[in-house]
C-alpha positions as CSV (number, residue, x, y, z in Angstrom):
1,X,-16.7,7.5,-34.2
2,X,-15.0,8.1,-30.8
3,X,-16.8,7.0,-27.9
4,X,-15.9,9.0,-24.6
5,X,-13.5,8.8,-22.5
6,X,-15.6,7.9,-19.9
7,X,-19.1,6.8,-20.1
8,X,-21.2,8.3,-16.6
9,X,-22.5,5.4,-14.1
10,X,-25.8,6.4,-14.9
11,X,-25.7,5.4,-18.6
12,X,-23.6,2.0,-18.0
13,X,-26.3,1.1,-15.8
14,X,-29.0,1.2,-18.4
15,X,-27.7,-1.9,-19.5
16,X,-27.5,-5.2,-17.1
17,X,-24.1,-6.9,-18.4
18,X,-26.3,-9.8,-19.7
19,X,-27.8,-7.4,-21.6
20,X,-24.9,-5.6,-22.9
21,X,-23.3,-8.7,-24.0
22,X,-26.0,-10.4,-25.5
23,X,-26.8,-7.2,-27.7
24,X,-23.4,-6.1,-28.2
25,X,-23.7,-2.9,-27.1
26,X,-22.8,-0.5,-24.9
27,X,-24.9,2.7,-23.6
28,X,-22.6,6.2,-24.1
29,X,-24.9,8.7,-24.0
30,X,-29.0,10.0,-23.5
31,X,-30.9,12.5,-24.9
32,X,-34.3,12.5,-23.8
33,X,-35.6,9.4,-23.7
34,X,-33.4,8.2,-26.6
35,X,-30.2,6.3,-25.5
36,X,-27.3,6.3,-27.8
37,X,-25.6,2.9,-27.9
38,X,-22.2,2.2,-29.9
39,X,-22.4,-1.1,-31.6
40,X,-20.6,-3.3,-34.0
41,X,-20.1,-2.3,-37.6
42,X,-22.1,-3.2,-40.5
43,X,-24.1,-5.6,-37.8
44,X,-27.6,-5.8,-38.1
45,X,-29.3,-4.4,-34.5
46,X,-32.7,-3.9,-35.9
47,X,-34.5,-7.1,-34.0
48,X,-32.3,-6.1,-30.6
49,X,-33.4,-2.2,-30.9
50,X,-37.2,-3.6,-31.4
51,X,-36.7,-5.7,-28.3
52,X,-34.7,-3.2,-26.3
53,X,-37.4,0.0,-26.6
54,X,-40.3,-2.4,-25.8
55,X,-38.4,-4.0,-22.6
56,X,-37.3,-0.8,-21.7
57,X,-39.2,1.8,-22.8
58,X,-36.8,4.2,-24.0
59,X,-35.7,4.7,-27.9
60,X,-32.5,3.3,-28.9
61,X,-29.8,5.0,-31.3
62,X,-26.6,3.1,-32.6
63,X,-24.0,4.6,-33.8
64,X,-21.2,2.1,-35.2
65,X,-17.8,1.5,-34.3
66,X,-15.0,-0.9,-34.7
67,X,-15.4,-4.5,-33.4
68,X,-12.0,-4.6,-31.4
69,X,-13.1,-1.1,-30.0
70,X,-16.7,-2.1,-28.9
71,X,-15.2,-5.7,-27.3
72,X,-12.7,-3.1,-25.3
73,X,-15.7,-0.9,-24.3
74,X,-17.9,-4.1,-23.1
75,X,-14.5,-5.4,-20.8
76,X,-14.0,-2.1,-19.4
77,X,-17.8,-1.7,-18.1
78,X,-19.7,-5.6,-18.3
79,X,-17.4,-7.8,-17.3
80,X,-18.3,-11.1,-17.9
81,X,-18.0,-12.6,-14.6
82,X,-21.0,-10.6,-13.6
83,X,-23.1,-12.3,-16.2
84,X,-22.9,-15.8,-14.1
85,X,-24.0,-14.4,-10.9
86,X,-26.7,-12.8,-12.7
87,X,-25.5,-9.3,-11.3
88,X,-28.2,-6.8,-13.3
89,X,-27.8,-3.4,-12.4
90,X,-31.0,-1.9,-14.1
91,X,-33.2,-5.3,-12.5
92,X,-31.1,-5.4,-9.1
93,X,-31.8,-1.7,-8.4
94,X,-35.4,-1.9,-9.2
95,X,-35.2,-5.3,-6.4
96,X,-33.8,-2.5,-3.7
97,X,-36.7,-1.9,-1.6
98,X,-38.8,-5.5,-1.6
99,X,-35.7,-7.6,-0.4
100,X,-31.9,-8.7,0.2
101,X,-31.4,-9.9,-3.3
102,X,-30.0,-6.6,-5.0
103,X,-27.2,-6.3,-1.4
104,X,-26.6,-10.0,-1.4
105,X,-25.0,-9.6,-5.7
106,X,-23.6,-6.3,-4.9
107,X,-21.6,-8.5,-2.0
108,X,-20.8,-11.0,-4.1
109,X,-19.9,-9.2,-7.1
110,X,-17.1,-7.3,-4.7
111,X,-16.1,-10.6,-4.0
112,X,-15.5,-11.6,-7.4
113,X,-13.6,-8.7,-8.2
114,X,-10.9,-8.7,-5.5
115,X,-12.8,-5.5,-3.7
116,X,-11.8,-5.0,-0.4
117,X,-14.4,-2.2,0.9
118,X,-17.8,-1.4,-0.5
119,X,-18.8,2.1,-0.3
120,X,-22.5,3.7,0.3
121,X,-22.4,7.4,-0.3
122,X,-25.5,9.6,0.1
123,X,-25.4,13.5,-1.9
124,X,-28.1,16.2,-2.4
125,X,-29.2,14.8,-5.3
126,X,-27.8,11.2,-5.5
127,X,-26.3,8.4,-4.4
128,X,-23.7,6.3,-5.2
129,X,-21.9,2.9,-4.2
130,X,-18.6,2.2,-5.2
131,X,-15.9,-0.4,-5.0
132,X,-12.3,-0.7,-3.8
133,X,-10.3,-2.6,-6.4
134,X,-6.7,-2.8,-5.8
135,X,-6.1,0.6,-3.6
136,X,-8.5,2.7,-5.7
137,X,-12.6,3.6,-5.5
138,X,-14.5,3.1,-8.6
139,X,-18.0,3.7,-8.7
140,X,-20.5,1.0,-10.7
141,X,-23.8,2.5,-9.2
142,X,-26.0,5.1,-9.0
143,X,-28.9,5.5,-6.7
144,X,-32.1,7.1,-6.3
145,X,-32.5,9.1,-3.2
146,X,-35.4,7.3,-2.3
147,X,-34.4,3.8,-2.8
148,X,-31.2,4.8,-0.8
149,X,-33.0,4.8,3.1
150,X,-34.1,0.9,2.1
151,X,-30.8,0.0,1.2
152,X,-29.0,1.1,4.1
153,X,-31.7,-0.2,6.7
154,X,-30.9,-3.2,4.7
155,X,-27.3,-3.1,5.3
156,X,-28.3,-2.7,9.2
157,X,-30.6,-5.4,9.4
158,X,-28.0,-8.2,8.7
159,X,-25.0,-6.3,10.7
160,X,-27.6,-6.6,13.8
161,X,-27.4,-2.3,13.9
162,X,-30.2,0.1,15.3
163,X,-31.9,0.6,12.3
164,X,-33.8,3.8,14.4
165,X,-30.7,5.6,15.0
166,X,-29.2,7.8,12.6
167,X,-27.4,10.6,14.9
168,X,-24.8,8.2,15.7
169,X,-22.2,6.1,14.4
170,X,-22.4,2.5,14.4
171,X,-20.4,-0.8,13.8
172,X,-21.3,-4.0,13.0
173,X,-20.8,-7.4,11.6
174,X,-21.6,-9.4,8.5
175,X,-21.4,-13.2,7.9
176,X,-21.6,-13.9,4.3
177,X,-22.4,-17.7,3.2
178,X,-23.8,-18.3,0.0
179,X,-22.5,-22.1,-1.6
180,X,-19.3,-22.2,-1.2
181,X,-18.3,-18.4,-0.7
182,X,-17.9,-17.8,3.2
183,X,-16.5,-15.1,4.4
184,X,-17.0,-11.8,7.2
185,X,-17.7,-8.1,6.7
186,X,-16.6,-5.5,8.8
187,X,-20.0,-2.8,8.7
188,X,-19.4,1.4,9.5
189,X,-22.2,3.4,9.3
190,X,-21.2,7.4,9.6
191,X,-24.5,10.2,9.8
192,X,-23.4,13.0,7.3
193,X,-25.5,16.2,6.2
194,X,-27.6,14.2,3.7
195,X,-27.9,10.5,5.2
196,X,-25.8,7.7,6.7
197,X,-22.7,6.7,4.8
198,X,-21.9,3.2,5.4
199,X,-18.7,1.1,4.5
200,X,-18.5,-2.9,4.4
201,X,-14.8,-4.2,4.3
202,X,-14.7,-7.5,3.4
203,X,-12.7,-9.9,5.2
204,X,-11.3,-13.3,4.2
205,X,-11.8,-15.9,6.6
206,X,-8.9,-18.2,5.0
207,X,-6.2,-17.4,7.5
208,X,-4.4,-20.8,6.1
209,X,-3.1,-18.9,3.0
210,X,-1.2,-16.4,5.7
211,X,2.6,-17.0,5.6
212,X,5.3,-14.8,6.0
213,X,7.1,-15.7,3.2
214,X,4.1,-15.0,1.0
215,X,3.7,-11.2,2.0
216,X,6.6,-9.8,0.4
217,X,9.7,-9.5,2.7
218,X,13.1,-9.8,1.3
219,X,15.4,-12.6,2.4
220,X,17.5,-10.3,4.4
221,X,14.0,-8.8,6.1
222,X,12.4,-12.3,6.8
223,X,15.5,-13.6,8.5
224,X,15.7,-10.3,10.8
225,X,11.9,-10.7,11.4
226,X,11.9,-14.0,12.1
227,X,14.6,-14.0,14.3
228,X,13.6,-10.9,16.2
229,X,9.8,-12.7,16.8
230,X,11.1,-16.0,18.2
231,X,12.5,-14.2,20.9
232,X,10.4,-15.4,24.5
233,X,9.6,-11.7,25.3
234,X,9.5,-7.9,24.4
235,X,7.2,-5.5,22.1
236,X,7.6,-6.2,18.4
237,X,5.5,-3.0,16.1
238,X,3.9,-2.6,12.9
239,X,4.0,1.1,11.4
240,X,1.8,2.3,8.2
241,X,-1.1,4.0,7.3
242,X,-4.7,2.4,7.2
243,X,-5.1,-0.1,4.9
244,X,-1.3,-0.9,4.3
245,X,-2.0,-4.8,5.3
246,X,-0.6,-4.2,8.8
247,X,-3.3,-6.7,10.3
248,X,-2.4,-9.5,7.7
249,X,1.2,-9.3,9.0
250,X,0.4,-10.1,12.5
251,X,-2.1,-12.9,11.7
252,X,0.6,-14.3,9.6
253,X,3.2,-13.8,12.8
254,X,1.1,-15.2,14.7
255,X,0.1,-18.5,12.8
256,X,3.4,-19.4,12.4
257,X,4.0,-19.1,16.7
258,X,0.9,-20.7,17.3
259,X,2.0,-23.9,19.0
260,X,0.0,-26.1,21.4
261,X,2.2,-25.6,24.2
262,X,2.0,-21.6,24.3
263,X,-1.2,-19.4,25.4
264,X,-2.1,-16.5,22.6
265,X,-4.8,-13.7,23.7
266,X,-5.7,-11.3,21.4
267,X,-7.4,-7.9,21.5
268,X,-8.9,-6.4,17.8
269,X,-11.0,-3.9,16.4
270,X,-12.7,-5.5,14.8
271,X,-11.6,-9.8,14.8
272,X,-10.8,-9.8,11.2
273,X,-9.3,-13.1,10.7
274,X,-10.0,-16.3,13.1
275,X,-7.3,-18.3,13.9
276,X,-7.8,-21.9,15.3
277,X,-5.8,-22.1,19.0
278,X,-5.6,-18.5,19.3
279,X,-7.8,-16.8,21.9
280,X,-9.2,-14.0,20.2
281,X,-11.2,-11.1,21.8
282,X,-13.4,-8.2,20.2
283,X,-13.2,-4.7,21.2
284,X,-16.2,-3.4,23.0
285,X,-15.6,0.2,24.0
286,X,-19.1,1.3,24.7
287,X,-19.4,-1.2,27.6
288,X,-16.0,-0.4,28.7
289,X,-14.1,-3.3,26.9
290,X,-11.1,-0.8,25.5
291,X,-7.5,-2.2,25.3
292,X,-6.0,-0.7,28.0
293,X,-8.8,-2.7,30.3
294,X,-8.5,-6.3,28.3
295,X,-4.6,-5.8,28.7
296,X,-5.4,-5.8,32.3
297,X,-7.1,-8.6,32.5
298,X,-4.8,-10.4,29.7
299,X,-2.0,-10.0,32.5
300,X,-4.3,-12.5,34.7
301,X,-4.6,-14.9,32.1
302,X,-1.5,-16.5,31.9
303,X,-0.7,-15.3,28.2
304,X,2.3,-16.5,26.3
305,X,1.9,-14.0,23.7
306,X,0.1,-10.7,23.4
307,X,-1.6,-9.2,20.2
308,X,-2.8,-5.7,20.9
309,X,-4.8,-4.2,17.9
310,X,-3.9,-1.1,17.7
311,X,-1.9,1.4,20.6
312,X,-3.9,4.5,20.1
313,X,-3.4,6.5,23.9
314,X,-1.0,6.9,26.3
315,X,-2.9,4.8,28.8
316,X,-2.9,1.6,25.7
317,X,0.9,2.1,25.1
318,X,2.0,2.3,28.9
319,X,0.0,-1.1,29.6
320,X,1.9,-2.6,26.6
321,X,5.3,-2.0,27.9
322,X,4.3,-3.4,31.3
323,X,3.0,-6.7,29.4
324,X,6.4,-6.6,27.5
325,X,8.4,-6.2,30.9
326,X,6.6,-9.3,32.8
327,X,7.5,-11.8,30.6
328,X,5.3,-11.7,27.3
329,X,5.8,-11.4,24.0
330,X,3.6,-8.4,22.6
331,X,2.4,-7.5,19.4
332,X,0.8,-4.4,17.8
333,X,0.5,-1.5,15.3
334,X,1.0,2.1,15.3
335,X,0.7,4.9,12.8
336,X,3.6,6.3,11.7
337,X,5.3,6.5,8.6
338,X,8.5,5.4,9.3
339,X,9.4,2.1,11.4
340,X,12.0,4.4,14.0
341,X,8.8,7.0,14.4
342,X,7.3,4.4,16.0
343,X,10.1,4.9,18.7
344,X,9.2,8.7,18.4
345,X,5.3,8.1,18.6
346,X,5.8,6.1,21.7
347,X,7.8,8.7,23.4
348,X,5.1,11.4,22.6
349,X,2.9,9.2,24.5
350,X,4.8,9.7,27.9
351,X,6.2,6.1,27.4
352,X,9.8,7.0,28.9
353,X,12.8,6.0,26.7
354,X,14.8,3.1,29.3
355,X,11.4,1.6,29.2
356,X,11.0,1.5,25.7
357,X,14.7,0.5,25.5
358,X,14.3,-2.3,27.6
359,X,11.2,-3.4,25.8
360,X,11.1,-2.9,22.1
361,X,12.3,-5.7,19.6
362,X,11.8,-4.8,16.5
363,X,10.3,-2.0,14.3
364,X,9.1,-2.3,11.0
365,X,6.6,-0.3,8.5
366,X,4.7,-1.5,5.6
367,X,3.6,-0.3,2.3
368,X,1.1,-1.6,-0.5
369,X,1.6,-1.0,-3.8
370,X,0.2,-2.1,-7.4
371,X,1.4,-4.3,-9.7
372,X,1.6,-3.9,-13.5
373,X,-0.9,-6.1,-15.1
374,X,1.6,-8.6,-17.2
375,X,-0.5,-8.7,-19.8
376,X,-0.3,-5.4,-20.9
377,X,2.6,-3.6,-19.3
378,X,4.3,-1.0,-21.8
379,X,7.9,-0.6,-22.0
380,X,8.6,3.3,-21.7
381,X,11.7,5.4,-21.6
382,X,11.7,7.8,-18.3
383,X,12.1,11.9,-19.2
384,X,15.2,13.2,-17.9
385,X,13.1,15.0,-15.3
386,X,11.5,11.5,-14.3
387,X,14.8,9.8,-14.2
388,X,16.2,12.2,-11.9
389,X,13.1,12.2,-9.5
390,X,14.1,8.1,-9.3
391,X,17.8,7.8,-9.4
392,X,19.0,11.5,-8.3
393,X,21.3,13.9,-11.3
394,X,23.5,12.0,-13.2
395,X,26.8,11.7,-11.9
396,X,29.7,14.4,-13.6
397,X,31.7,12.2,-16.2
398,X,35.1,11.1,-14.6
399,X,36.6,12.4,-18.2
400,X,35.4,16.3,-18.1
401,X,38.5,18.3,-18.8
402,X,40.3,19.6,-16.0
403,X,40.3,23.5,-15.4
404,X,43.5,24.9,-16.7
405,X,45.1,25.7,-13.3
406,X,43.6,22.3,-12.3
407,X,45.6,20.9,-9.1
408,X,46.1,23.8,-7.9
409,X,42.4,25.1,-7.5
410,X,41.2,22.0,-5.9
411,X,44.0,22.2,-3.6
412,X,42.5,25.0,-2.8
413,X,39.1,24.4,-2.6
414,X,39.9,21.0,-0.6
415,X,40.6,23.1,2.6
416,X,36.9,24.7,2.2
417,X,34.5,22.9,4.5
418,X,32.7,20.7,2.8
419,X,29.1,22.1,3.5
420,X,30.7,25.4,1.5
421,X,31.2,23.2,-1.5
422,X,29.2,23.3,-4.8
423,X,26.7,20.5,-5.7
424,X,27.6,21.1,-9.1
425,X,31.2,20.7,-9.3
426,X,33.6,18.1,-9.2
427,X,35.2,17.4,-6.0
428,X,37.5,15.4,-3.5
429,X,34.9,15.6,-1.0
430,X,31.0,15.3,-1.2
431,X,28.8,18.6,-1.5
432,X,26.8,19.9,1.1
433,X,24.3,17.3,2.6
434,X,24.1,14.9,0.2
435,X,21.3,12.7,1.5
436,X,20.2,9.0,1.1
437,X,17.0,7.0,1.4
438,X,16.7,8.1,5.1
439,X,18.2,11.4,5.3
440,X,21.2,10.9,6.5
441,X,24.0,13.5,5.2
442,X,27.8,12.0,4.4
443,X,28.5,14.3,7.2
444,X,26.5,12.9,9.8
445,X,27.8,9.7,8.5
446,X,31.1,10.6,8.8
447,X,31.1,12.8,11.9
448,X,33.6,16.0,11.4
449,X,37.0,15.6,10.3
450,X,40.3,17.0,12.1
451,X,42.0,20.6,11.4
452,X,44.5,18.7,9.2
453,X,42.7,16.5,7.3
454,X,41.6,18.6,4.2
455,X,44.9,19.3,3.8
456,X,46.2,15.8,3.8
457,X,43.5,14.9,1.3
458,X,44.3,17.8,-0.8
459,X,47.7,16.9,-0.9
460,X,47.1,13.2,-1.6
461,X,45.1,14.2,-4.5
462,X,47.1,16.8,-6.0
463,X,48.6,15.1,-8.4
464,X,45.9,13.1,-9.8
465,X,44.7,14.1,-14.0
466,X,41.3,12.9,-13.4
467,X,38.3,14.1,-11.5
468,X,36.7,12.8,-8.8
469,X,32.9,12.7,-9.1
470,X,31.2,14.2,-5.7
471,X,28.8,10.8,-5.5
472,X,31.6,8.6,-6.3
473,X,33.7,10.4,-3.5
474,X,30.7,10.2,-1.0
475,X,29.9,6.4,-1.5
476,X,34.1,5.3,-1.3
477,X,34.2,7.6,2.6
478,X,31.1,5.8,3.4
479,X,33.0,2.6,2.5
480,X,29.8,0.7,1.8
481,X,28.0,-1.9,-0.4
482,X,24.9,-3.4,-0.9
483,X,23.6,-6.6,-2.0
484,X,21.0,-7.3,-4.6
485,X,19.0,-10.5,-2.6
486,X,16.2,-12.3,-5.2
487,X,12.5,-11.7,-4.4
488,X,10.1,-13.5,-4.6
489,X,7.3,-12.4,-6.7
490,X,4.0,-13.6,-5.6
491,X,1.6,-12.8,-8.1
492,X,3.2,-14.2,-11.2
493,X,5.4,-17.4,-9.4
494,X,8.4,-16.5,-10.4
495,X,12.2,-16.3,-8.5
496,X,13.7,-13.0,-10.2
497,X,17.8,-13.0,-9.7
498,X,19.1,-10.1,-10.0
499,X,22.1,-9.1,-12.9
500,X,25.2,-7.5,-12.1
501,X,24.1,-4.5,-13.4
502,X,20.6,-4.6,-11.5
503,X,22.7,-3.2,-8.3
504,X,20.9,-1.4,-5.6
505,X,21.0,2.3,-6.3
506,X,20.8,5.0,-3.1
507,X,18.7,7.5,-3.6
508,X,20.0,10.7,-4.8
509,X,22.3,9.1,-6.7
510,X,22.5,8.3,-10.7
511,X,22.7,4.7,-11.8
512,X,25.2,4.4,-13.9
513,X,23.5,1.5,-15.6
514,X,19.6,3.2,-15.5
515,X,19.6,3.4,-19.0
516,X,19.8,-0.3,-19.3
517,X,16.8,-0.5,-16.7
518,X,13.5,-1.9,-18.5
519,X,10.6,0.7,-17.3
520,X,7.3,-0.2,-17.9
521,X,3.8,2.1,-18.0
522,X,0.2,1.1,-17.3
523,X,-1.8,0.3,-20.4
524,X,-5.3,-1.5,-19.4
525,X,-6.7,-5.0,-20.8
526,X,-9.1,-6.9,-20.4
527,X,-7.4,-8.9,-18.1
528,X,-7.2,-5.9,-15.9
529,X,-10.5,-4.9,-16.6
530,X,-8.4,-1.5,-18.2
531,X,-6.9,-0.3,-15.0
532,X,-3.3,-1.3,-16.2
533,X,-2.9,-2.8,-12.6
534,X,-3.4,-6.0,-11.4
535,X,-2.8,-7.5,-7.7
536,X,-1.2,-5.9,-4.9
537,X,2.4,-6.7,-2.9
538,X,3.7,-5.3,0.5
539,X,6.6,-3.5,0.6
540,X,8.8,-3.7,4.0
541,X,11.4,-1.7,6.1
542,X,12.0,-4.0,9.2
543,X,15.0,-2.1,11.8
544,X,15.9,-5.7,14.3
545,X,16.5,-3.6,17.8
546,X,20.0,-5.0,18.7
547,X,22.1,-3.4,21.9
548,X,23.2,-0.2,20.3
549,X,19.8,1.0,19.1
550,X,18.7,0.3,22.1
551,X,21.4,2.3,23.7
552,X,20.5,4.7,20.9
553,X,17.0,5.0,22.3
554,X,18.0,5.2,25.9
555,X,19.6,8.3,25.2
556,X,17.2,9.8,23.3
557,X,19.6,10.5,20.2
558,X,17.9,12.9,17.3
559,X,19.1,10.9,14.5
560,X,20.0,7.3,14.4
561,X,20.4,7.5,10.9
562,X,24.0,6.2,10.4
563,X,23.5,3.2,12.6
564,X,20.8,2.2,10.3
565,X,22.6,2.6,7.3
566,X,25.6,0.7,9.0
567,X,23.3,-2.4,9.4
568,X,22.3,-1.8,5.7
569,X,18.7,-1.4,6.5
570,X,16.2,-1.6,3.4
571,X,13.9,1.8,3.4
572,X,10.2,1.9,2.3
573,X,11.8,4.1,-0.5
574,X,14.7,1.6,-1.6
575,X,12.3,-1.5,-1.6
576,X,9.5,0.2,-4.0
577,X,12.6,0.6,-5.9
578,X,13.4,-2.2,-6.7
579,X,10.1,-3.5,-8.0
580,X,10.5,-0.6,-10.0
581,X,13.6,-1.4,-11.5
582,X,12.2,-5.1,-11.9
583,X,9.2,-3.7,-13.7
584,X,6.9,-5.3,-11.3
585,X,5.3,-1.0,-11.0
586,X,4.8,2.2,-12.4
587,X,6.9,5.2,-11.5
588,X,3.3,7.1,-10.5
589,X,3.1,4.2,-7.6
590,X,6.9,5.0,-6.9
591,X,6.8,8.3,-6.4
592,X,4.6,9.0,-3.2
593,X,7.1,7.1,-1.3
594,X,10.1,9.0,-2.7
595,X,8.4,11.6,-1.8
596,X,8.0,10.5,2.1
């Protein structure tokens, strides 16, 4: 028998995980009030089924499956963990409306899986609650409608929120102690057409396991990081979308410059970590309390250094650069996708560019991605459409035959400008616009050439039997290289050097070694709980503001791409990958950020 692919909340939660695993079995399906249950073959259920319909009230059907197949079925939806903390989902719902227990597991249970947001979502004709686990939702109840009401008012009871208003958003705050387990929740309550949806992001209070070196830079990034943010003043920003682990950076930043002898104010939305010695201050729009108005008063309080939250307006981001300009060293974050938008974003703001100039420090934009669970990680060859999506077409063999008139015609096509030339054949130039990690064009790189120097490479080349590939061509003009630094990995303690052949590879170009490459695919454990993922890292792209970017940014210039590339700055795109090519993650995490 073949159980589905996926078994609906509603089912799995017939069963508390106790339950499940003290049975051995695991709910798939119910018709009427008969519940079909797979369960262990040739295994005598006939004393559980007895106990089971008169607990529960329903019938009970078992259909029989393979052992190995029913342990995978009971990891994937009871894990055991849940069994300690007594987590029942059947009991705890029933528990919703007479008390906190059924919120106060659910809380705990997140904890226990590495969640970082629980999720209450009200429908027409449901309810659901759902867990973050690594990046992605994935939803382990189902609610009445009419036990959801209790559950939120709950929820607002302990975050201290107006449990009588439900036109308006709200935001509160959670302080979870239970034994030894002690940390914060971030509460968002948001009126849609059928109820309140609410959000809880947990938040770890150990701000002792923040280190720099810990979060996933490269050596060559955490020496241009560090150095930049030991500087005594200017604006240092974090780029990326929500949730890319911008906050953790700066608490990490700032741990490591909080000294005794310096004064530290910071400004969040909400206070997520809590730092010993650091004077930290929580957003209070609705009374006025907004960032541009605590930078203001910052400025009389003899700060060292500045952490700013978030710039969000023009009149946020103009108060920064003042803070910058007197003397203090600022931090903050900003949305962009790129760590040079952030020099774009700030312009678009009214912020004007000698200021910004004058001011910024450093750049730099963050990623997270997922890890392959080690445990089950699947080594996989990549289609030729796959391989090209990673490493760019293959490069044309430097053996092809020549055409029979040979020098001759690529005399002659050497004095065609190079934008005219064909991608697809072999030349002494590059083709038109061939483009790297950050979309800069040899061209750009490169700058025009004279009237007379086709002609001198045409005739330098004339006599030479064998092909020049277009790629190989484009990388010798741009007269670069590139180092393969070791990385740390964090999850599984480990310093991985890199081989000769593990060189770093620009995008849109082939690796001449890729088949040698180990590429690994998602499976699912029980380790992983059957995700195939397990752990997250950050990804970096840190840009150190030295004199000519800054000039660069003075004069406004629309692409700065070729400086960047002539300080060999690491992209989003080239650091993904690399843990790609270390088998640390899946192409389908690589490929939104090649696709950036």
């Amino acid at each position: 028998m073949n159980l589905p692919e996926r078994i609906p909340t509603e089912i799995v939660q017939l069963f508390t995980s106790a339950e499940a695993w003290s049975y051995l079995l695991v709910p798939y399906d119910r018709k009427g009030n008969t519940v079909v249950c797979a369960g262990e073959r040739e295994r005598d259920y006939e004393s559980a089924k007895q106990e089971i319909e008169v607990l529960s009230g329903f019938a009970v059907k078992i259909e029989p499956v393979e052992p190995e197949e029913l342990v995978r079925q009971l990891n994937r939806y009871y894990r055991k963990e849940a069994t300690r903390a007594a987590t029942a989902q059947s009991a705890d719902l029933s528990r919703i409306g007479s008390g906190q227990g059924f919120l106060t597991e659910l809380i705990s249970k997140a904890f226990d899986e590495y969640a970082s947001d629980i999720h209450f979502e009200p429908y027409e004709e449901r309810c659901r609650i759902r867990l973050r686990i690594d990046g992605r939702l994935i939803e382990k109840y189902v609610l009445d409608r009419n036990n959801y009401a209790s559950l939120v008012n709950q929820v607002k009871i302990m975050a201290g929120l107006d449990i009588s208003e439900r036109r308006l958003p709200q935001d509160g705050r959670i302080l979870y102690h239970r034994g030894e387990r002690k940390f914060d929740l971030r509460v968002s309550s948001l009126p849609t057409i059928y109820g309140e949806k609410v959000v809880l992001r947990l938040l770890t209070r150990h701000a002792e396991l923040l280190e720099l070196a810990n979060l996933g830079f490269s050596p060559r990034q955490l020496a241009d990081y560090t150095a930049a943010i030991a500087r005594p003043h200017g604006m240092a920003l974090i780029t990326g979308p929500t949730g890319s682990g911008k906050s953790t950076t700066l608490y990490a930043t700032l741990r490591r410059l909080n000294r005794e002898s310096g004064n530290i104010l910071t400004i969040e939305d909400p206070v997520e970590y809590t730092l010993e010695g650091v004077n930290q201050v929580q957003l209070k729009e609705e009374i006025g309390l907004t960032f541009g108005a605590a930078l203001r008063t910052f400025l009389r309080q003899d700060p060292d250094i500045i952490m700013l939250g978030e710039i969000r307006d023009a009149d946020t981001a103009t108060m920064a650069i003042r803070s910058s300009l007197t003397g203090h060293l600022v931090f903050s974050t900003i949305h962009t996708n790129s760590a040079w938008g952030s020099v774009s974003r700030l312009r678009d703001m009214g912020v004007h560019p000698y200021l910004l100039s004058g001011t910024l420090i450093l750049c730099a934009a963050q990623r997270l991605v997922r890890l392959l669970c080690p445990d089950c990680k699947k080594e996989a060859e990549l289609t030729e459409s796959e391989r090209e999506q990673v490493y760019g077409p293959r490069p044309v063999p430097s053996d092809r035959k020549e055409a029979e008139d040979g020098a001759g015609e690529r005399i002659s096509e050497a004095a065609i400008p190079v934008d005219n030339v064909d991608a697809n054949r072999t030349e002494p130039f590059p083709p038109a616009d061939p483009r790297n990690s950050t979309g800069i064009s040899a061209s750009e790189k490169t700058g025009p050439q004279p009237a007379g120097k086709t002609e001198e490479a045409a005739a330098g080349l004339a006599g030479n039997k064998t092909p020049v590939s277009s790629v190989a061509c484009c990388e010798t003009m741009r007269g670069e290289s590139y180092e393969r630094m070791p990385r740390q990995d964090r999850t599984h303690g480990h310093l991985m050097q890199k081989t000769e052949q593990e060189t770093s590879v620009l995008p849109g170009k082939q690796d001449p070694e890729a088949h040698s490459h180990k590429h690994y695919r998602p499976v699912g454990c029980e380790r992983c709980y059957y995700t195939g993922y397990r752990g997250r890292t950050a990804i970096y792209e840190v840009v150190p503001i030295d004199e000519t970017l800054s000039e660069a940014i003075r004069e406004s210039r629309p692409d700065i791409g070729p400086l960047l590339r002539e300080r060999g700055i690491t992209t989003l795109r080239d650091s993904a990958l690399e843990l790609f090519r270390a088998g640390l993650t899946s192409l389908e995490e690589l490929l939104p950020l090649l696709r950036e």
